[in-house]
TIGU-848347 format. One record per residue: x, y, z of N, C-alpha, C in turn. Coordinates in steps of 0.02 Angstrom, whole numbers, padded with zeros to 5 digits, always signed. Layout:
XYZXYZXYZ/...
END
This chain:
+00288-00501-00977+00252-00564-00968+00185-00555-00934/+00182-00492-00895+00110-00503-00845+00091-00482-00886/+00092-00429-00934+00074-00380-00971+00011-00443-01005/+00040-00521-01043-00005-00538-01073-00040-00588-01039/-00015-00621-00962-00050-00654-00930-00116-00603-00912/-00137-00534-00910-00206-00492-00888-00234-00509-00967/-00211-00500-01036-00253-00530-01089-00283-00600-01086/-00245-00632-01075-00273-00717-01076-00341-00709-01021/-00310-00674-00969-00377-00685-00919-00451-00659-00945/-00415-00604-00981-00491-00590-01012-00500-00623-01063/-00484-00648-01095-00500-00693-01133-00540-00755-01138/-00521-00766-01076-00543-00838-01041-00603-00816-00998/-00620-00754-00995-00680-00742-00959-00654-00741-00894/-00691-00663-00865-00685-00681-00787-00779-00666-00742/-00801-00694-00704-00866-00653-00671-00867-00627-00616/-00879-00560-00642-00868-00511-00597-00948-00484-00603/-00953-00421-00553-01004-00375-00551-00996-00320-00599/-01057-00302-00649-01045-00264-00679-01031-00184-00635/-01017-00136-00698-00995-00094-00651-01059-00037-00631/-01111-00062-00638-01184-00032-00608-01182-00067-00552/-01157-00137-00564-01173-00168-00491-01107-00141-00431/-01059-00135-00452-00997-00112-00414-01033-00056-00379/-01051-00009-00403-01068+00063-00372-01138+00038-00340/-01166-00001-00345-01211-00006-00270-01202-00076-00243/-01127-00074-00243-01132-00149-00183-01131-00096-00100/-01141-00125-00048-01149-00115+00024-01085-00163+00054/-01045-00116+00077-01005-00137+00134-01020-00126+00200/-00980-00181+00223-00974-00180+00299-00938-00132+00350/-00987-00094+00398-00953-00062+00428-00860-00086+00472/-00803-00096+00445-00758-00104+00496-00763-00104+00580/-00751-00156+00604-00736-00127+00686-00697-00101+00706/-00710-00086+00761-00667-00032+00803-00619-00065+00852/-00606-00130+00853-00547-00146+00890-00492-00145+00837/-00435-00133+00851-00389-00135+00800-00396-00200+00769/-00352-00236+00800-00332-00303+00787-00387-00337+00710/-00465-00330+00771-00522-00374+00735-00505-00338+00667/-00505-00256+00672-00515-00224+00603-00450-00251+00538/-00401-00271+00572-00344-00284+00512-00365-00375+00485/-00378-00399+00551-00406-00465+00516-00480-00433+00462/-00523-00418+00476-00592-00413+00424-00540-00359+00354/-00492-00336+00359-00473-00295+00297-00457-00332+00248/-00390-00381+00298-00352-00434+00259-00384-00500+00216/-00450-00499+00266-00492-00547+00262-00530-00550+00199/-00544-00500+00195-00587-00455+00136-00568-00438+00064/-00492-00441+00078-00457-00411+00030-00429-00479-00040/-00426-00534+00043-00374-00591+00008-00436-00665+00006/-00497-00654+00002-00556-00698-00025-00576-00743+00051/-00537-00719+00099-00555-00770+00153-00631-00762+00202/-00663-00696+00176-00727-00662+00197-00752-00638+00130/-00823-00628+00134-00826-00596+00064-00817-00522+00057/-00800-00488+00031-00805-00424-00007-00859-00361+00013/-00901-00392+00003-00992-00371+00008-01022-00444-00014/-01095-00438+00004-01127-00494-00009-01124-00533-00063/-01129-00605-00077-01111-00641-00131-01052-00611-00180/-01006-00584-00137-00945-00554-00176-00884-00556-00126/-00835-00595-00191-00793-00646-00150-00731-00625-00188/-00649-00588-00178-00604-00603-00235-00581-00646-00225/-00534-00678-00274-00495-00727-00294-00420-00690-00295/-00412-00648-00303-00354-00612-00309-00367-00532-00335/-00321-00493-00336-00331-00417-00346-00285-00391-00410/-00283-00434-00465-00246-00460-00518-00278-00432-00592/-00342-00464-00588-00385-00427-00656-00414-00361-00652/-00422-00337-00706-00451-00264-00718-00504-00270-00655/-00571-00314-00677-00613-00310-00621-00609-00321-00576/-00552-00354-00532-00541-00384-00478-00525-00312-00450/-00471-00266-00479-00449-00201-00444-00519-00145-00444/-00534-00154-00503-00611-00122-00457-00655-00132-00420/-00657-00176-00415-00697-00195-00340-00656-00173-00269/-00598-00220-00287-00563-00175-00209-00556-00082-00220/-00553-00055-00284-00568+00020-00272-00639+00044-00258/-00681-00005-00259-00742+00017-00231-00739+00013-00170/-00735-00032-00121-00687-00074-00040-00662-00013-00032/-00628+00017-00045-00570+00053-00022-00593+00135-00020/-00641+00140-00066-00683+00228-00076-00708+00216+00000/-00754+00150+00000-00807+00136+00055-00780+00147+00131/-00722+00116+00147-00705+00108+00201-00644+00188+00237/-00638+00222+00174-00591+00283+00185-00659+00332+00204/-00723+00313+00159-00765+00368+00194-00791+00335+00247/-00762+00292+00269-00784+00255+00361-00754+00340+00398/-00695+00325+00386-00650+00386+00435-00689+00442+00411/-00737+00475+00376-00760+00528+00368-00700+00573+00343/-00676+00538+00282-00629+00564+00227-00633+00568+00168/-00620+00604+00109-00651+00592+00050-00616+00583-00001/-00602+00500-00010-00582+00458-00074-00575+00482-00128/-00521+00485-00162-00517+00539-00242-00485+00472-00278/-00516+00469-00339-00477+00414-00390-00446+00461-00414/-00397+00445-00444-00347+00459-00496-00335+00394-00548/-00369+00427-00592-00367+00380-00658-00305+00384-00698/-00275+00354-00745-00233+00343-00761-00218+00315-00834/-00189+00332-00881-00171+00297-00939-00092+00295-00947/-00029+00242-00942+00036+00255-00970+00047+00196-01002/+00092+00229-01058+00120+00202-01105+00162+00146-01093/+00185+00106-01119+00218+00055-01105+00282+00084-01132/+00353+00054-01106+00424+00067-01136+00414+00102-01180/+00417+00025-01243+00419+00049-01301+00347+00061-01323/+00362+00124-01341+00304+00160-01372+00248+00109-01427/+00292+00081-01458+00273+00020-01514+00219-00014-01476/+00255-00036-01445+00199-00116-01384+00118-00073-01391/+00130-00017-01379+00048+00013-01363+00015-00003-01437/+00029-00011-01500+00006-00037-01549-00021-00110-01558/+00005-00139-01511-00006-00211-01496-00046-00214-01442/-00020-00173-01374-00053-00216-01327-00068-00137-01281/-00150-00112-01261-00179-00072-01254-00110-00056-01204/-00115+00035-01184-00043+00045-01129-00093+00046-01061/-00053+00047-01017-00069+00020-00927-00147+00081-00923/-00182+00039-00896-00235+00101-00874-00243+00074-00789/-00227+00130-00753-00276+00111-00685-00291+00168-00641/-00319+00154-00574-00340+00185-00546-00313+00206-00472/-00287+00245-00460-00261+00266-00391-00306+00287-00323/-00302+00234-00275-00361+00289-00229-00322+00331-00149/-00334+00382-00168-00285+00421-00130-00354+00476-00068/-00341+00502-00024-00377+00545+00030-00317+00596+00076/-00345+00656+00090-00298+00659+00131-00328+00707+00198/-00281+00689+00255-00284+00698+00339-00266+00766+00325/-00305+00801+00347-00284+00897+00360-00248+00897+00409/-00186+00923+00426-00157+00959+00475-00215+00995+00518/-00207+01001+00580-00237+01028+00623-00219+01107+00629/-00152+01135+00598-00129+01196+00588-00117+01204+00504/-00116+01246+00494-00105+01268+00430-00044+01249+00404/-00041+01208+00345+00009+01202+00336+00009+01151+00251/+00093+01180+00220+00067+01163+00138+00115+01111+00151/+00129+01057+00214+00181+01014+00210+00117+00956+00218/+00156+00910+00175+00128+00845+00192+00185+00776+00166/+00128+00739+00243+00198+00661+00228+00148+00633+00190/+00149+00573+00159+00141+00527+00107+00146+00450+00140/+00072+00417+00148+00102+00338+00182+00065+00300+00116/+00091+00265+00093+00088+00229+00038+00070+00142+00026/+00048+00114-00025+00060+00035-00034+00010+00004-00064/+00042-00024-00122-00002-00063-00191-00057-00124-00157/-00111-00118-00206-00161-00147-00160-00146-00200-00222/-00129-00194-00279-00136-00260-00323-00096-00321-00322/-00102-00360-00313-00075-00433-00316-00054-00465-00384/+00006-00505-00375+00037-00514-00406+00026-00573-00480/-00034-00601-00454-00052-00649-00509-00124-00657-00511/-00145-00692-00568-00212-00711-00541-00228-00778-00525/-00262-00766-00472-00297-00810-00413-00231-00826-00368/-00184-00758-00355-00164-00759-00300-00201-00705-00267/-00203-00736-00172-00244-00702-00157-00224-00604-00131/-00148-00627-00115-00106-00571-00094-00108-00557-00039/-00130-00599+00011-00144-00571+00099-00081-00548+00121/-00041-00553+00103+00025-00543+00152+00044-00471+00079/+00061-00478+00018+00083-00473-00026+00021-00439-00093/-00012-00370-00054+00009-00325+00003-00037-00311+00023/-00087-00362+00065-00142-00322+00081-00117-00311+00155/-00086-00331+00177-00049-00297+00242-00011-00243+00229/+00003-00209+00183+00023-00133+00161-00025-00114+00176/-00076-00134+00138-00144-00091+00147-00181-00075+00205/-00166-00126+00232-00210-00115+00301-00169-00071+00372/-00105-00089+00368-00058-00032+00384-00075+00031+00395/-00078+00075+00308-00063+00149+00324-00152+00128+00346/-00193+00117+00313-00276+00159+00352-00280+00128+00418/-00257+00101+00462-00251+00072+00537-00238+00134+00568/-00159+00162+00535-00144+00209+00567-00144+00292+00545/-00190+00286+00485-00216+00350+00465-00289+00352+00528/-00325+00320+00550-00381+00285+00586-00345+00308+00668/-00294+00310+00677-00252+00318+00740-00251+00390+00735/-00208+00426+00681-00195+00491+00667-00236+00544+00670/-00294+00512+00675-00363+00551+00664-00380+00590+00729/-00347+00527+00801-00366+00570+00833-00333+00602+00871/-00274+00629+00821-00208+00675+00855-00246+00736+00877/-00250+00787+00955-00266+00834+00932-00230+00893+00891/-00159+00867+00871-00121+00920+00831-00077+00885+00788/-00070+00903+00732-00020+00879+00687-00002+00922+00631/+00059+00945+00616+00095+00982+00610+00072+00964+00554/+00092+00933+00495+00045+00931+00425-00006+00870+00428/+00022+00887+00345-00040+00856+00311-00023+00774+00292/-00055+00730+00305-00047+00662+00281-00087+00646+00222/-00075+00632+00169-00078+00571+00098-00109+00504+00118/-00141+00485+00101-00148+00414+00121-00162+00392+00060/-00121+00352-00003-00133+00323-00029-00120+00264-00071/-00182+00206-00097-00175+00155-00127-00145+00141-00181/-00094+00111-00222-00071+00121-00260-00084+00070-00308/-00097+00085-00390-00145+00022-00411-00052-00009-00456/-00064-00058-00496-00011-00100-00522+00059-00081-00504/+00072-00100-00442+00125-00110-00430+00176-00164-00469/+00143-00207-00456+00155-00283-00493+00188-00276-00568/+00129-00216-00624+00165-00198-00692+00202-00137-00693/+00259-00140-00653+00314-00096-00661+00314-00032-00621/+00264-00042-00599+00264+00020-00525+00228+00078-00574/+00177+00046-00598+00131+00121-00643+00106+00155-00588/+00075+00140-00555+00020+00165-00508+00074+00214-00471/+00132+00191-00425+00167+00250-00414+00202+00294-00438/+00230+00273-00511+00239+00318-00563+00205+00397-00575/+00135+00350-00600+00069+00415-00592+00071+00455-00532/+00092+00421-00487+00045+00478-00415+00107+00529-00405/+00163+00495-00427+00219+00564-00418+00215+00622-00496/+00188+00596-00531+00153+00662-00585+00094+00704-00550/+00077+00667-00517+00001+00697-00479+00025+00749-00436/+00070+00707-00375+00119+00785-00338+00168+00823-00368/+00197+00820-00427+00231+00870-00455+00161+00913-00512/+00138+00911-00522+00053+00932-00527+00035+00979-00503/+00030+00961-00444-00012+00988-00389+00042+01046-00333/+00116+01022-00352+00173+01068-00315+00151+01034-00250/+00152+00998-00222+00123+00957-00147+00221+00979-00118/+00234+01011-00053+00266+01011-00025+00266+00939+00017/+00306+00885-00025+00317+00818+00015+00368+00807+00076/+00358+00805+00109+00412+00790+00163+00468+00754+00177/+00409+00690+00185+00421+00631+00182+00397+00569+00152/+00408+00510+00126+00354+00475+00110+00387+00392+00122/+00339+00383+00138+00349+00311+00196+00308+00273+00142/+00331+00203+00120+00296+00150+00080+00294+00077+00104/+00243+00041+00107+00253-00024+00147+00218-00095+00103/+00249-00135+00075+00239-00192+00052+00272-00245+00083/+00234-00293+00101+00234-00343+00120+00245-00336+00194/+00206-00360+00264+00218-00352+00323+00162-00381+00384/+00207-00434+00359+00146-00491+00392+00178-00556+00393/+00248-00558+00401+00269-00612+00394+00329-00631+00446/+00343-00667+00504+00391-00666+00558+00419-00742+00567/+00445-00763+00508+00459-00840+00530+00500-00863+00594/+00579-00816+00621+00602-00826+00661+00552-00775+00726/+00499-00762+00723+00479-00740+00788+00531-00681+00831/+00571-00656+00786+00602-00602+00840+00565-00533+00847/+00524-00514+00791+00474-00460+00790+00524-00404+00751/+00569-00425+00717+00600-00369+00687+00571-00332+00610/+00587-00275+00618+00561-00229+00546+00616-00231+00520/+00607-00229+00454+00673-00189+00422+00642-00136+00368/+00712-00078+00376+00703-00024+00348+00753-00015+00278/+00702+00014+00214+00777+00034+00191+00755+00110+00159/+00812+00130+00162+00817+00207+00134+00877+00255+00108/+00881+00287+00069+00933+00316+00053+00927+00409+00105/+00887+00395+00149+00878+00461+00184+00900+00451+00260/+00953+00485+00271+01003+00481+00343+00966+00488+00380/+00898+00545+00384+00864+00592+00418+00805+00517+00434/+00770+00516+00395+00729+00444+00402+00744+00392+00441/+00789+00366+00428+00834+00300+00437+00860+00326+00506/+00876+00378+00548+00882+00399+00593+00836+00406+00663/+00770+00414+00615+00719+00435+00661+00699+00375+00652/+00687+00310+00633+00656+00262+00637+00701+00207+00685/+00784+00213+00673+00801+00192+00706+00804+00205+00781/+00790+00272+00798+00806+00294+00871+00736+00270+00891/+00688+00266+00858+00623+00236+00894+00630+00185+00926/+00661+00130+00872+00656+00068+00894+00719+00052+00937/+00771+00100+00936+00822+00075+01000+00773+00089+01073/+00719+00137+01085+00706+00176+01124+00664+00131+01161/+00624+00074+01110+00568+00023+01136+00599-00039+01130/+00665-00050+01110+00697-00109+01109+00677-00153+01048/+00662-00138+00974+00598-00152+00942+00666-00189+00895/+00665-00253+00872+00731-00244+00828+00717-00224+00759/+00774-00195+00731+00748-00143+00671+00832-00171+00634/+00809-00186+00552+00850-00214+00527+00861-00187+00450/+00921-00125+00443+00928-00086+00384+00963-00102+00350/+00949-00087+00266+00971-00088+00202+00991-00022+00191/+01050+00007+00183+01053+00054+00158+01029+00058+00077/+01022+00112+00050+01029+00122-00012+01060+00169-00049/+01070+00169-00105+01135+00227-00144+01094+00268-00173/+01065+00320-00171+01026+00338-00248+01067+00371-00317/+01126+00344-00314+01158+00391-00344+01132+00318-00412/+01113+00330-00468+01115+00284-00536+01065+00224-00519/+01035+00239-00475+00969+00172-00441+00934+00162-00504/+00949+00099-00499+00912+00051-00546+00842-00004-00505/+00857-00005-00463+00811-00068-00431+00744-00047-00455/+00710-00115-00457+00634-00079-00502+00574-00137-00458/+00591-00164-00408+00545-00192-00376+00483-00179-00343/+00468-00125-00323+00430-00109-00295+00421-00017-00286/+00359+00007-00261+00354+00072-00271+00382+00117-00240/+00439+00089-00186+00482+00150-00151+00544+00170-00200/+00551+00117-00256+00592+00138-00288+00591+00177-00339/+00535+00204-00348+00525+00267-00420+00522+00347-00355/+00499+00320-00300+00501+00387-00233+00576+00402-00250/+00639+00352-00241+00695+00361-00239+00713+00381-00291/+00711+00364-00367+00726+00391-00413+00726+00466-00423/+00660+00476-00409+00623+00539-00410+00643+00610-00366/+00702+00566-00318+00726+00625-00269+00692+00653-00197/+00643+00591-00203+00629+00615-00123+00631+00576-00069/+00620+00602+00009+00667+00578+00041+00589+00526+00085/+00610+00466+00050+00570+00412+00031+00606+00360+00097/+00559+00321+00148+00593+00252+00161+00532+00198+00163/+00563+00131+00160+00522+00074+00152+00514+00047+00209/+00476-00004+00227+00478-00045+00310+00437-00105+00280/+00461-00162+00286+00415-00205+00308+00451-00275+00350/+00397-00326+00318+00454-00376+00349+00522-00396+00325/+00559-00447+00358+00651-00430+00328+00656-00479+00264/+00638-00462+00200+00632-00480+00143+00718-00463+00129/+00755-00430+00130+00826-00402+00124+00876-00473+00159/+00832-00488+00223+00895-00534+00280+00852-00575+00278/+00815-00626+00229+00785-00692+00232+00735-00707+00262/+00695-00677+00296+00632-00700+00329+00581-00648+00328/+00560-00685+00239+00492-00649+00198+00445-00717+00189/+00384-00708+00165+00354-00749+00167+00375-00798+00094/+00369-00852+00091+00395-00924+00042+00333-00896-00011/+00281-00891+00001+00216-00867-00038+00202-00829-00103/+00242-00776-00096+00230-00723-00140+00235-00726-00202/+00153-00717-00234+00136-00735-00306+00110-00793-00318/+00088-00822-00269+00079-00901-00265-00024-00893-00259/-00031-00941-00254-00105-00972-00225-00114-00945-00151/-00053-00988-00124-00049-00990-00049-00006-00947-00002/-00038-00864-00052-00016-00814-00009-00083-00782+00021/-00113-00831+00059-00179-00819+00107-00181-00789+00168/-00238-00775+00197-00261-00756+00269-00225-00804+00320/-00218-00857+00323-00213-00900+00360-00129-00900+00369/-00093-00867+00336-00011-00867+00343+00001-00797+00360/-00045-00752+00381-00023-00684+00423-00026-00707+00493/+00052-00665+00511+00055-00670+00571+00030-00597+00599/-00018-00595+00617-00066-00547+00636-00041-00500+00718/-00014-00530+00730+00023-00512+00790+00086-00443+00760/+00124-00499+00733+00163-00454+00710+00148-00388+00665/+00097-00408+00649+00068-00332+00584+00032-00282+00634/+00010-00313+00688-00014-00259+00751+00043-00224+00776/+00100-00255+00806+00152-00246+00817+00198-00159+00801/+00195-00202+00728+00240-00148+00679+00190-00104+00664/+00101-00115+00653+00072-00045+00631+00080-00011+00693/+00097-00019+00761+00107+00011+00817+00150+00050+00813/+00225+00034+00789+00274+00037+00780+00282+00105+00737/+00269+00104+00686+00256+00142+00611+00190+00189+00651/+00146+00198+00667+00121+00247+00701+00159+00280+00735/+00196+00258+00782+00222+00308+00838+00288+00362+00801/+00304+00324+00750+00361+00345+00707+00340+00406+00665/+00266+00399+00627+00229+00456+00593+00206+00505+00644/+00177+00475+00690+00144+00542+00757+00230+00584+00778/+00269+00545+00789+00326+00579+00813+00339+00643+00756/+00350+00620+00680+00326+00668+00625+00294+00744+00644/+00223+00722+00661+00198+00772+00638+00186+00804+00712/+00201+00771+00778+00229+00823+00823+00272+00889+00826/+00320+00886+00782+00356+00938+00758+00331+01002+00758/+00332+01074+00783+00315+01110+00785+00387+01165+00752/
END
């Protein structure tokens, strides 16, 4: 069905910046207080600030809409003095047939990665789809709080003076059409032979209706699910788990579940979408800036830092 709601849109015309103009729009330098920086990301991401000048999204839904935020996103990864790699992309749909009808998925992945301070061919993986679920939804919660997440605390990581590997940091494009974007990026590390560790994925996390400040985790990895829980017994943090089976996993919601398929030792975190208190929003109009609870996304990127630094303390 989304497959032909992205035709109609083009159809119907969308105005965007061409893509001469994309490659010389000017962004804004990010600040340096945390907090301010996740509001101007979220802000930016979900139409409540503009973009760059006279450039505003509506949602992160159409072809052009995701390139612009992959322009956003090159811009602000070479803030950290890191260097942004697209990974382009073409896959087929199911059935092979459909691609006769209806062009197969094309997108774009934007991925960077944190050197270990020691040598080393290990690396963790922090993950989360920047695309939104409809168009002219805006996606603030759903996931531009994924997004703003791992680079908060890739931005933190930076100034470990030691870390045992190597960190991934990357954006993942159509989540929304069937988890292509993370599909692709695990061809990319079996590719590349990337010794993965671990890989941590975060959608949706910005949302605390009962105010208790709890995360929830899910994972089919004892080892994970272990170390995340002893964190949060340790700070009193409440932490609220899903196990999972991987034995015949079918679930196809989101991109920790092709990590799981795939055999690696993958966990999810966000808000408790599993135990009822996710945001009412998602896919809507009125999944805006103005319904993050910003507290809580400081909170848990706190949280989820100390959990990755603990990581790559390991000697």
């Amino acid at each position: 069905m989304k497959r032909i709601i992205v035709i109609m849109g083009l159809l119907l015309g969308f105005s965007s910046c061409s893509r001469q103009e994309v490659r010389q729009l000017e962004f804004q330098k990010l600040p340096e207080d945390m907090a301010e920086m996740q509001k101007r990301i979220i802000g930016q991401l979900s139409g409540k600030y503009e973009l760059a000048k006279n450039v505003r999204l509506s949602s992160r839904w159409l072809p052009e809409e995701r390139e612009l935020s992959r322009a956003y996103f090159k811009a602000i990864v070479s803030q950290l003095h890191l260097i942004p790699i697209e990974q382009d992309y073409q896959h087929s749909n199911i059935n092979f047939g459909v691609d006769l009808l209806i062009e197969p998925f094309k997108g774009t992945n934007i991925y960077t990665i944190l050197p270990a301070t020691i040598k080393s061919a290990s690396y963790i993986v922090l993950g989360a789809h920047y695309d939104s679920g409809r168009r002219n939804a805006p996606g603030a919660i759903d996931n531009a709080t994924g997004v703003t997440l791992i680079y908060s605390i890739v931005k933190k990581l930076q100034k470990l003076k030691y870390r045992s590997q190597n960190v991934i940091l990357v954006f993942f494009d159509q989540e929304e059409e069937e988890n292509v974007g993370s599909k692709e990026f695990i061809k990319l590390i079996n590719k590349n032979n990337w010794n993965i560790t671990s890989v941590h994925c975060f959608d949706m996390i910005g949302w605390d209706g009962d105010n208790d400040n709890a995360i929830e985790i899910y994972t089919a990895s004892e080892s994970l699910e272990n170390h995340y829980i002893a964190l949060a017994n340790s700070i009193e943090k409440p932490i609220l788990n899903v196990s999972i089976n991987p034995v015949n996993y079918s679930n196809n919601s989101t991109d920790f579940d092709e990590f799981v398929r795939s055999g690696f030792n993958v966990i999810g975190a966000g808000e408790c979408v599993y135990h009822g208190d996710s945001t009412p929003y998602k896919d809507t109009a009125k999944d805006t800036f103005e319904t993050v609870n910003f507290e809580y996304l400081l909170s848990s990127t706190t949280f989820i830092e100390t959990a990755i630094k603990n990581l790559l303390n390991n000697k």
